[in-house]
C-alpha positions as a Markdown table, in Angstrom:
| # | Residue | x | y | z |
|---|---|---|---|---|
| 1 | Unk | 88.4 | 6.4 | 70.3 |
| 2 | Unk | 87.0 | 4.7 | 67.2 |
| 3 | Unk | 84.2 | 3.0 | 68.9 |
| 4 | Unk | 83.5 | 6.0 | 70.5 |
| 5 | Unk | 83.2 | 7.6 | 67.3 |
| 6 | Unk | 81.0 | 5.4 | 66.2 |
| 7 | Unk | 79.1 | 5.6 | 68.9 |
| 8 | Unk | 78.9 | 9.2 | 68.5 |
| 9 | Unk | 78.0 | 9.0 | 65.7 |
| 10 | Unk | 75.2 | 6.5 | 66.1 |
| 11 | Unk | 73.4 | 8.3 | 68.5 |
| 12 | Unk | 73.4 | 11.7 | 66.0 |
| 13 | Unk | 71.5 | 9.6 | 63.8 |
| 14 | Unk | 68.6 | 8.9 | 65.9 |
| 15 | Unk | 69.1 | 12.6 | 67.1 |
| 16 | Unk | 68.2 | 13.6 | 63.3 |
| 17 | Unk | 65.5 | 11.3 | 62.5 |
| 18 | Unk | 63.7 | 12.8 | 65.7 |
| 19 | Unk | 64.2 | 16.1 | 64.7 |
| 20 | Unk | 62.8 | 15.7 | 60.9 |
| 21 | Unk | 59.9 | 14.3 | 62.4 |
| 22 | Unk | 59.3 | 16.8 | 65.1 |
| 23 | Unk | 60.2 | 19.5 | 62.5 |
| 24 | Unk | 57.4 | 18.0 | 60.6 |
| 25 | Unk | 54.7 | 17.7 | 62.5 |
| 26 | Unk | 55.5 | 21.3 | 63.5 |
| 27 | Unk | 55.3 | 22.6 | 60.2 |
| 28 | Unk | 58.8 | 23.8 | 59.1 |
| 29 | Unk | 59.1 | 21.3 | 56.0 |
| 30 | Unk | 62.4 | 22.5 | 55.5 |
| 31 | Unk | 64.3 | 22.3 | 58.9 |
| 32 | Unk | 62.8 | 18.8 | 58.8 |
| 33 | Unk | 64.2 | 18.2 | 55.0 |
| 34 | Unk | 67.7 | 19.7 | 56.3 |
| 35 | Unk | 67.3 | 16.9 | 59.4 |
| 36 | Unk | 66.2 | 14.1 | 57.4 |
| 37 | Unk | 68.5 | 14.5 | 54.8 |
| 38 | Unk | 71.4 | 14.8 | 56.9 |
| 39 | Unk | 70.0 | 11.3 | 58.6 |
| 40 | Unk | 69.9 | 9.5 | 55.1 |
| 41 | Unk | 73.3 | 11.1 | 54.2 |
| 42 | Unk | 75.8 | 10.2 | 57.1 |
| 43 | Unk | 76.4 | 6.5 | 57.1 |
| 44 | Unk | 78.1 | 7.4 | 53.8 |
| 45 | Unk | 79.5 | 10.2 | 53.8 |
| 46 | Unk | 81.5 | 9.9 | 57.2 |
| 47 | Unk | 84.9 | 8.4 | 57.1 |
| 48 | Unk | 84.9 | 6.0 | 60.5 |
| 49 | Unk | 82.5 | 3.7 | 59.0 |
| 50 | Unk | 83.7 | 1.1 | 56.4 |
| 51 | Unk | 81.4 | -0.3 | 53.8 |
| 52 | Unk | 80.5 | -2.9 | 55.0 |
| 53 | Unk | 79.4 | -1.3 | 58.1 |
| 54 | Unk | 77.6 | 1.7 | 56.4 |
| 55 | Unk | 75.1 | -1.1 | 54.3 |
| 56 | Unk | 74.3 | -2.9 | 58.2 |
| 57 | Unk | 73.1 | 0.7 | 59.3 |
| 58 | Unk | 71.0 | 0.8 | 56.3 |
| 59 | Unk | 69.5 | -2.6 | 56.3 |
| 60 | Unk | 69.3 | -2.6 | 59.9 |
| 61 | Unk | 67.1 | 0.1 | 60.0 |
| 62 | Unk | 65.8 | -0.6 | 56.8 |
| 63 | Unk | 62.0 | 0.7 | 57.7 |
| 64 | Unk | 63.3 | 3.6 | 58.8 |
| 65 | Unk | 65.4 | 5.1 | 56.6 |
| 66 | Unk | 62.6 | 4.3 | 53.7 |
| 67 | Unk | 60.6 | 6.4 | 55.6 |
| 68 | Unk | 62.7 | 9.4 | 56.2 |
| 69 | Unk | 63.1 | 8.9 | 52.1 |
| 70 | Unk | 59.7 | 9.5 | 51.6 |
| 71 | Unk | 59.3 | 12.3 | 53.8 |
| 72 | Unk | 62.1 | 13.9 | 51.8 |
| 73 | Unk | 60.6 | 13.1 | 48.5 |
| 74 | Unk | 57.1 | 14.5 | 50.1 |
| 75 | Unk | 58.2 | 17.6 | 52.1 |
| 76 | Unk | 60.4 | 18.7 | 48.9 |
| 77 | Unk | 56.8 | 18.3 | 46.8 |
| 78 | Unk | 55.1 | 20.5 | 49.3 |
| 79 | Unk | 58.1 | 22.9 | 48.9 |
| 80 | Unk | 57.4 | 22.9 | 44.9 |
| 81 | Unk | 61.4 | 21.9 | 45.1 |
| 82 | Unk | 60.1 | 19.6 | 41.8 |
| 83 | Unk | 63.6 | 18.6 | 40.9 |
| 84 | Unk | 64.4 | 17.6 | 44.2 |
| 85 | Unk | 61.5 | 15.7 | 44.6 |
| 86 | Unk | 61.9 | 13.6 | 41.9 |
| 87 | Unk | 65.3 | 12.6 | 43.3 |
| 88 | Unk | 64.3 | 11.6 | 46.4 |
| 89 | Unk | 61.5 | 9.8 | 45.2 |
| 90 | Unk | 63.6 | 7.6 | 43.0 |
| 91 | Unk | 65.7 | 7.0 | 45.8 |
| 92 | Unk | 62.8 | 6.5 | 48.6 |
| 93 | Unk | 61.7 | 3.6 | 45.8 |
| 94 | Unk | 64.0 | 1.0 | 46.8 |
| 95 | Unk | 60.9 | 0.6 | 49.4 |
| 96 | Unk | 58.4 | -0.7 | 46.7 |
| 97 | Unk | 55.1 | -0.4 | 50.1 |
| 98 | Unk | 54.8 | 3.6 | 48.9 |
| 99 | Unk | 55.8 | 2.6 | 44.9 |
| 100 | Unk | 52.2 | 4.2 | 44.3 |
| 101 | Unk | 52.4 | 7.3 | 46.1 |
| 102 | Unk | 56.1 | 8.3 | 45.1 |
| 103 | Unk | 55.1 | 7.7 | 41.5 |
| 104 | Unk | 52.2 | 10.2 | 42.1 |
| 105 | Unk | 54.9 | 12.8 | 43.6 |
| 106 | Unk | 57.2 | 12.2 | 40.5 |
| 107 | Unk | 53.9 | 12.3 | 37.8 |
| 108 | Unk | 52.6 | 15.4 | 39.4 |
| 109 | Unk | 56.4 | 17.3 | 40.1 |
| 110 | Unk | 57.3 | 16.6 | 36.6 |
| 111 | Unk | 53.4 | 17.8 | 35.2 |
| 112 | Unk | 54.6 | 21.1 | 37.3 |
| 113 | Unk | 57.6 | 21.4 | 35.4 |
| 114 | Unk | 55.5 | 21.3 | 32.2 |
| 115 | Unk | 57.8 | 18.1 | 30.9 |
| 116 | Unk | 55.3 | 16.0 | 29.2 |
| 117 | Unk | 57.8 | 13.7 | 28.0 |
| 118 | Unk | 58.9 | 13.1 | 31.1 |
| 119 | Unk | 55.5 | 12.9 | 32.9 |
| 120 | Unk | 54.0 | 10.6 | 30.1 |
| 121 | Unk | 56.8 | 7.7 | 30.6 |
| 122 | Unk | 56.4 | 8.1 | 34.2 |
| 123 | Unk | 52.8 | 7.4 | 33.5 |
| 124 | Unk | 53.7 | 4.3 | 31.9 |
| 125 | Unk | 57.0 | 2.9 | 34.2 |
| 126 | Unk | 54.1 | 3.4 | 37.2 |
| 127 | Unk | 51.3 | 1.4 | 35.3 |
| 128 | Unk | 53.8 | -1.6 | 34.9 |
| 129 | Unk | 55.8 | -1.5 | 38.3 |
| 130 | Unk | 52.2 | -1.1 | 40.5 |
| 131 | Unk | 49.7 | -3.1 | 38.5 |
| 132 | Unk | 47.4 | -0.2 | 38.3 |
| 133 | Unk | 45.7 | 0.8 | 35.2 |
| 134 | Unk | 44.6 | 4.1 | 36.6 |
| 135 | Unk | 47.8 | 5.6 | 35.1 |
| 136 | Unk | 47.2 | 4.5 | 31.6 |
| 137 | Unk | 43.9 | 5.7 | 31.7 |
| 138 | Unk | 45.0 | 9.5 | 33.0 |
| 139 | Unk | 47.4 | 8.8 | 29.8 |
| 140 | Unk | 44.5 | 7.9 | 27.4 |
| 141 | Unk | 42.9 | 10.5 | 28.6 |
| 142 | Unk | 45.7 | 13.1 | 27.4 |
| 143 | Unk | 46.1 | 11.4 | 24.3 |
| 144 | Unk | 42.2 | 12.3 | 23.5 |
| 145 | Unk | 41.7 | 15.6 | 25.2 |
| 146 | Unk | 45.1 | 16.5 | 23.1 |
| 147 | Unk | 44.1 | 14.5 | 19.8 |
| 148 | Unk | 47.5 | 13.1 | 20.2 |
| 149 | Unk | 46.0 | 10.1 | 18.5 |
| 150 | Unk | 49.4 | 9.1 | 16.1 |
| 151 | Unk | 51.4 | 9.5 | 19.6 |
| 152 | Unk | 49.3 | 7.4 | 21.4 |
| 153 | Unk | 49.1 | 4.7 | 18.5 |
| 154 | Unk | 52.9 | 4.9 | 18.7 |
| 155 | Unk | 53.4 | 3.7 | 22.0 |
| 156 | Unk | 50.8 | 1.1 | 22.2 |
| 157 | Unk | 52.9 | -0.3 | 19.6 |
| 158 | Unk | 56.5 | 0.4 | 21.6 |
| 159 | Unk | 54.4 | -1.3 | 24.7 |
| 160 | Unk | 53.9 | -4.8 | 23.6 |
| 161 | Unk | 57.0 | -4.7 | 22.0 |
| 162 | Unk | 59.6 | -4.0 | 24.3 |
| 163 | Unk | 56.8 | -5.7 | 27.4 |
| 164 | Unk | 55.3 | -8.5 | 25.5 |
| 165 | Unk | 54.7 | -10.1 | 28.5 |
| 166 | Unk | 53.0 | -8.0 | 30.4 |
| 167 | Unk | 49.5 | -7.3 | 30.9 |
| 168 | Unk | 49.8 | -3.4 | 31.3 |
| 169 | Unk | 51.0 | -3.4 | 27.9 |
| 170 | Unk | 48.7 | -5.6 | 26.2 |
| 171 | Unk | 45.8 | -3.4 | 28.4 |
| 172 | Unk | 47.4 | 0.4 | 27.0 |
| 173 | Unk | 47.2 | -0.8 | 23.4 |
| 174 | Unk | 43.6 | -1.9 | 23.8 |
| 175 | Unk | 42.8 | 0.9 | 25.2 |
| 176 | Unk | 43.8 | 3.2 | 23.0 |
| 177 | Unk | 42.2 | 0.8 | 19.8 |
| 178 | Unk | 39.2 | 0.8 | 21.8 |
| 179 | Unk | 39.1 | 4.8 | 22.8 |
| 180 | Unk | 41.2 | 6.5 | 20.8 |
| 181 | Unk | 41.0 | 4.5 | 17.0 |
| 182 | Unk | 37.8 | 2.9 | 17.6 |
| 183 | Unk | 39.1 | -0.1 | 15.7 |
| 184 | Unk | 37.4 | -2.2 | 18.3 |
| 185 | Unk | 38.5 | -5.6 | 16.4 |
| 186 | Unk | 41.8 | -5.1 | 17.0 |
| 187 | Unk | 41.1 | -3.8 | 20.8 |
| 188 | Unk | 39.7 | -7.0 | 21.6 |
| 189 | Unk | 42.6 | -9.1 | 20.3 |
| 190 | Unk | 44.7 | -7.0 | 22.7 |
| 191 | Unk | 42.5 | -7.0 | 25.8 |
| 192 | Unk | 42.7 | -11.1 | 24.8 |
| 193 | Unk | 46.4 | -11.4 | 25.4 |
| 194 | Unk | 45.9 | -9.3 | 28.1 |
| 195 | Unk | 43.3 | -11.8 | 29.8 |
| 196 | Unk | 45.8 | -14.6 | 28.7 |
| 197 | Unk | 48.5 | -13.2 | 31.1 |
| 198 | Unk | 46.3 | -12.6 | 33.7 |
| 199 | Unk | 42.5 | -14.2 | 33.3 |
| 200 | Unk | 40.9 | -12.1 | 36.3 |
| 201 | Unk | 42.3 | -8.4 | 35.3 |
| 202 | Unk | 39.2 | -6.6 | 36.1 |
| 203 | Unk | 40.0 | -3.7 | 33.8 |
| 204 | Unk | 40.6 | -5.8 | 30.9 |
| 205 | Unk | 37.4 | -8.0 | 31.8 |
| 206 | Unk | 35.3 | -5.2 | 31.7 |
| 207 | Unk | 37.0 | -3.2 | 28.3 |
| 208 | Unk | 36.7 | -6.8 | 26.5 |
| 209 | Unk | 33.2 | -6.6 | 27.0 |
| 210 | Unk | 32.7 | -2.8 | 26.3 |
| 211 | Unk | 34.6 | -3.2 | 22.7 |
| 212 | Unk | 31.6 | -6.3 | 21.6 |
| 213 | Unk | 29.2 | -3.5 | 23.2 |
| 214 | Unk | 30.3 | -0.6 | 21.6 |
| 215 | Unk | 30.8 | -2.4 | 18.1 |
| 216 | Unk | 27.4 | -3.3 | 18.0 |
| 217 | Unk | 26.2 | -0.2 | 18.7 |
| 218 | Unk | 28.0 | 1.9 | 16.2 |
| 219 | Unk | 27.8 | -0.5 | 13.6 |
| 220 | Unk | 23.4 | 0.2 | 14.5 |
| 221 | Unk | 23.6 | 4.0 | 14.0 |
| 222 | Unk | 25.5 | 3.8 | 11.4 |
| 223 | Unk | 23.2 | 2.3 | 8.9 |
| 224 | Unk | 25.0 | -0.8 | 8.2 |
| 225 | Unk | 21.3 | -2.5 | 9.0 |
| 226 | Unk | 18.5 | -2.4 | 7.0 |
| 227 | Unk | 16.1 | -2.6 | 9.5 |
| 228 | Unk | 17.8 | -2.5 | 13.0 |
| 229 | Unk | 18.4 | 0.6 | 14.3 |
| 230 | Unk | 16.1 | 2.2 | 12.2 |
| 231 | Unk | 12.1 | 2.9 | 12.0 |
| 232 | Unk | 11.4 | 1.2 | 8.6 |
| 233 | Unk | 9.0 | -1.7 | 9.2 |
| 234 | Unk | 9.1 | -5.5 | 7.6 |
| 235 | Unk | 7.2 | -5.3 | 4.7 |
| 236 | Unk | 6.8 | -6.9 | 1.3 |
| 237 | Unk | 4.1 | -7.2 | -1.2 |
| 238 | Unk | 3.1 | -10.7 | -0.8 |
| 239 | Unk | 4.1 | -13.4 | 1.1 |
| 240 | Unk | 7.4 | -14.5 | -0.6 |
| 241 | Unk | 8.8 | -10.9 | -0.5 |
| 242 | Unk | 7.5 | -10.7 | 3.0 |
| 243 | Unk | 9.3 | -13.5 | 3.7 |
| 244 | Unk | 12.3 | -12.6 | 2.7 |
| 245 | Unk | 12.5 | -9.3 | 4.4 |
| 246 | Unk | 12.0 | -10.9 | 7.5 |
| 247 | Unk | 14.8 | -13.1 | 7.1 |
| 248 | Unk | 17.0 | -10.2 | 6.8 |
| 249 | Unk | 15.7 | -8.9 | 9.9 |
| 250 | Unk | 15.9 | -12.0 | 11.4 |
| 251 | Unk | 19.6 | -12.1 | 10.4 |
| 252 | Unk | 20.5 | -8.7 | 11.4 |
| 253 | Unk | 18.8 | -9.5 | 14.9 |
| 254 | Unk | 20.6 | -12.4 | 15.9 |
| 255 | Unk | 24.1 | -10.6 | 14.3 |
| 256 | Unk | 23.4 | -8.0 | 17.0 |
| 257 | Unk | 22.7 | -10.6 | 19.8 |
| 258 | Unk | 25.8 | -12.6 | 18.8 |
| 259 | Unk | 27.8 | -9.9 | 20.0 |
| 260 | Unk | 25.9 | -9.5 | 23.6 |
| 261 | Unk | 26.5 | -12.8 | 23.9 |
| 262 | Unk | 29.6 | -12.6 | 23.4 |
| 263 | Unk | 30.5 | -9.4 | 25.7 |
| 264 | Unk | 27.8 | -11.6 | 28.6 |
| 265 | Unk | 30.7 | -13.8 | 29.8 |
| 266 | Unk | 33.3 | -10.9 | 30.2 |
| 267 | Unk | 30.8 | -8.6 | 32.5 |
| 268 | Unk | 29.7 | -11.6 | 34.2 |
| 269 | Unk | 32.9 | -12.3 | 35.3 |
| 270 | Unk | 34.1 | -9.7 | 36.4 |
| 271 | Unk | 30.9 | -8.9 | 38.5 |
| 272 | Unk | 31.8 | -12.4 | 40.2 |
| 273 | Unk | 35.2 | -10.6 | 40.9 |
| 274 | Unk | 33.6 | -7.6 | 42.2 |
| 275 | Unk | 30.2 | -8.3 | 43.8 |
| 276 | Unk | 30.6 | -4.7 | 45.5 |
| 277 | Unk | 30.9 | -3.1 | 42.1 |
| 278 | Unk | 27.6 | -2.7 | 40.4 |
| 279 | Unk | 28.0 | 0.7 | 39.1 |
| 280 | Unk | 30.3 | -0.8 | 36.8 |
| 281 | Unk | 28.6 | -3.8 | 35.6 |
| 282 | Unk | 25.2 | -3.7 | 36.2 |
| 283 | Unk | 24.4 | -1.2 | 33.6 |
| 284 | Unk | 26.2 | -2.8 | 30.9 |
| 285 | Unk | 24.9 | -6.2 | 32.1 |
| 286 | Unk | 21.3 | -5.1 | 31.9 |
| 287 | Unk | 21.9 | -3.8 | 28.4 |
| 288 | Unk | 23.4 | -7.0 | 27.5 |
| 289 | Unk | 20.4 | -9.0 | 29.2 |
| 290 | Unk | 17.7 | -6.7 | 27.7 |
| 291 | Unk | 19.1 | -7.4 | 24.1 |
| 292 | Unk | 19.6 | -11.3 | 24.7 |
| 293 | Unk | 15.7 | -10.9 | 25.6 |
| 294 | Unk | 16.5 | -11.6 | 29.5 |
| 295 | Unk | 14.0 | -9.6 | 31.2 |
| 296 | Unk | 14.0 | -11.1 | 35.0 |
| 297 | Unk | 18.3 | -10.6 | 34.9 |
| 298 | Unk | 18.4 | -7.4 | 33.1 |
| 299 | Unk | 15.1 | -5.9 | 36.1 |
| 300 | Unk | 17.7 | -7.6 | 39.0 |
| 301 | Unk | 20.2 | -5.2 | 37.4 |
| 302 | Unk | 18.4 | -2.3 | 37.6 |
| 303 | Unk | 17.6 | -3.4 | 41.4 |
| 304 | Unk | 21.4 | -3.3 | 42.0 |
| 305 | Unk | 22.4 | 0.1 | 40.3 |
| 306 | Unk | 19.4 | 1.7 | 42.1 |
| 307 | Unk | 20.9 | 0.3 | 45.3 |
| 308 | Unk | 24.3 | 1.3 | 44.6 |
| 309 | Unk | 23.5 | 4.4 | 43.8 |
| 310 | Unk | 21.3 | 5.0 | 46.8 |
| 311 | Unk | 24.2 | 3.6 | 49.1 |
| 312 | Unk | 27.0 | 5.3 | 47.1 |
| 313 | Unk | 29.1 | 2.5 | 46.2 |
C-alpha cells in the first residue's frame, strides 16, 4: 500500500507540472501558479516520503523543478503578487542559469513596492553574484538623478570593505569617484585594484581610461593652463620672454598628452577585447590619438564609428 502510495503520488507530480504549463501557455497565470506551486510543494509536505527520499525527487528532477520555480517567481510578477514574487525568486535561485533574470524580478517587484532600501542592496547582491556591472550603473544612476551623493560615497566605502576581493566592489567605488565626486585621482586607484583582480574587466578598462580623459579635460576648461584651452597666443617682447612663454606652453602641452597616453593603453585594450565594440572605443580612441598628434589612427577611428553606426552595432 506504501509503494502504491508513492506511486500515486509520483505520477500527481508530473500530473501538476503539465498542468502549470498548459495553464500557462493558455493564459491563466494563476491556475498555472496554483499547479506549480502544488508541484514544488508535495515532496515535502506529504507524509509517505521520508527525507531522504523527498531530496532524490528534488535532485532527480533537479532541471525541472528549477524551472517550475521560475515560473512561479515570473507568473507571480505578472500578477503584481510583488511579495510573492520575491519569495519565489529567492527560492528558484538555487538554479544560478536564470541568477540574472530572477534578480531583475526581485529589483523591479521591490522598485513596485517603493522599497528603495530594499531595491538598492538588491542592486548590489545582483552586481556581485552575476558579474554584471549593469546593476551598479542603474544604481549610480539613482544616486545622481537623486543627488544622493553622501549615500552613494557611503557604500562605495561599505563595498570594498566588507568585498575587498572583489572586482564589483572595487568597480562601484570608482564609479561613483569618477561620476558622482569627480575626484577622478582617487577613481583611478579603484578601477586599478579592480584591473588587479580581474586584468580584462571591460568596464573597468574602459572607466580607467575615461577618468585620465575626463581629468584632462576639466583641468582645460577650468583655467588651470595658461595657454591651453584658451585663445591667448605665445607672445613675449623679445626673444628671451618669447622663449619662456613658449616653454610654458610647451610644458602644459606635453602635461596634457601625458595623460592620453596614459588613458591609450586602457581603450586599446579593451578594443582588442571587443573588436565588435567601436561605439565604445573608437570615439575616445580617436580623441586620444588626435591629441597624441596620431592622425592616420585617430581618421581609422572615425572609419569604424561611421561603420558602426551605419550597421547599428
Amino acid at each position: 500500500m506504501k509503494m502504491y502510495t508513492k506511486l500515486g503520488i509520483s505520477s500527481l507530480l508530473t500530473l501538476y507540472y503539465n498542468c502549470g504549463a498548459f495553464m500557462d501557455a493558455m493564459g491563466k497565470k494563476q491556475e498555472s501558479i496554483d499547479y506549480f506551486q502544488k508541484f514544488v510543494d508535495l515532496p515535502k509536505t506529504t507524509p509517505v516520503f521520508t527525507e531522504q527520499e523527498v531530496d532524490s525527487i528534488y535532485k532527480s528532477q533537479e532541471k525541472v523543478y528549477n524551472t517550475a520555480r521560475f515560473n512561479l517567481a515570473l507568473q507571480n510578477f505578472y500578477l503584481k503578487n510583488w511579495d510573492k514574487a520575491i519569495e519565489c525568486a529567492d527560492a528558484a535561485m538555487v538554479d544560478t542559469a536564470n541568477l540574472h533574470d530572477l534578480f531583475l524580478i526581485k529589483i523591479n517587484a521591490y522598485g513596485e513596492k517603493k522599497d528603495s532600501a530594499a531595491w538598492q542592496r538588491t542592486l548590489v547582491e545582483a552586481s556581485q553574484k552575476t558579474g554584471r556591472s549593469s546593476y551598479l550603473q542603474n544604481l549610480l544612476y539613482y544616486y545622481i538623478q537623486n543627488n544622493k551623493m553622501q549615500e552613494a560615497t557611503s557604500l562605495a566605502e561599505k563595498l570594498t570593505v566588507d568585498s575587498p576581493n572583489d572586482k564589483m566592489s572595487w568597480y562601484m567605488r570608482g564609479a561613483i569617484e569618477l561620476n558622482v565626486k569627480k575626484d577622478y585621482e582617487a577613481a583611478r586607484k579603484s578601477f586599478e585594484k579592480a584591473l588587479a583582480i580581474d586584468p580584462n574587466f571591460e568596464d573597468a578598462l574602459f572607466n580607467m581610461g575615461t577618468a585620465y580623459i575626463n581629468d584632462i579635460y576639466d583641468q582645460r576648461v577650468s583655467g588651470k593652463f595658461k595657454y591651453i584651452g584658451t585663445n591667448r597666443r605665445i607672445a613675449g617682447k623679445n626673444e628671451a620672454a618669447y622663449k619662456k612663454e613658449k616653454a610654458i606652453y610647451d610644458q602644459e602641452l606635453a602635461t596634457v598628452r601625458s595623460y592620453y597616453e596614459k588613458a591609450r593603453p586602457y581603450m586599446e585594450r579593451l578594443r582588442e577585447l571587443t573588436p565588435d565594440g567601436a561605439k565604445r572605443w573608437a570615439s575616445p580612441l580617436q580623441m586620444i590619438y588626435s591629441s597624441l598628434n596620431m592622425p592616420a589612427e585617430a581618421k581609422q577611428m572615425d572609419a569604424l564609428l561611421e561603420q558602426a553606426n551605419q550597421a547599428g552595432n
